[in-house]
N, C-alpha and C positions, 0 to 999 in steps of 0.2 A: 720621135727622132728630133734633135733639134739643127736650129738651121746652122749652115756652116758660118761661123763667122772668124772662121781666119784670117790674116792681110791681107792672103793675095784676094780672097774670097772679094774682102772688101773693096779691092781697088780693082778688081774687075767688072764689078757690074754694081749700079746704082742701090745706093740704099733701099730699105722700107722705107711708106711716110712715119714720123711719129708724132703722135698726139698723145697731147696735154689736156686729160679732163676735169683739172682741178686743180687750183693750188691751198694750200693749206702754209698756218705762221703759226709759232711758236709767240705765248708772250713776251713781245722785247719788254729789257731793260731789270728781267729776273736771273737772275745769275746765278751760278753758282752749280751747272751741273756740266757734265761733259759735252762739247757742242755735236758727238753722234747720237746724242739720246734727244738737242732740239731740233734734229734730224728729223727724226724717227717721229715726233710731235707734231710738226708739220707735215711731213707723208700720211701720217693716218690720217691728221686733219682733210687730208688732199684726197684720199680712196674714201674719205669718209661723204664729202663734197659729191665724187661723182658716182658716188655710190657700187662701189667695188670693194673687193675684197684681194689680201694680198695675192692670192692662188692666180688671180687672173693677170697677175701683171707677169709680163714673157722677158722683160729684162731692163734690167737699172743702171 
């Protein structure tokens, strides 16, 4: 089941914490591709860092 995250859900009671266990960069200054695929290069870079896999991420 997942959690509720409706408005009201949200403005009633306190977030999760969330954590950051990695950041991951794309090479700047190479161009030429859409900027969601240097997206995408950077986040694996980043689950690659803290060693995770996408299945375990609960929401982006």
């Amino acid at each position: 089941m997942s959690p509720d995250t409706s408005p009201e859900s949200l403005r009633s009671s306190p977030p999760d914490p969330v954590y950051i266990l990695g950041a991951g960069m794309h090479p700047w200054g190479k161009w030429g591709r859409d900027f969601t695929e240097y997206g995408v290069v950077a986040a694996r870079a980043a689950l690659a860092e803290a060693g995770l896999h996408w299945r375990q991420i609960q929401l982006v």
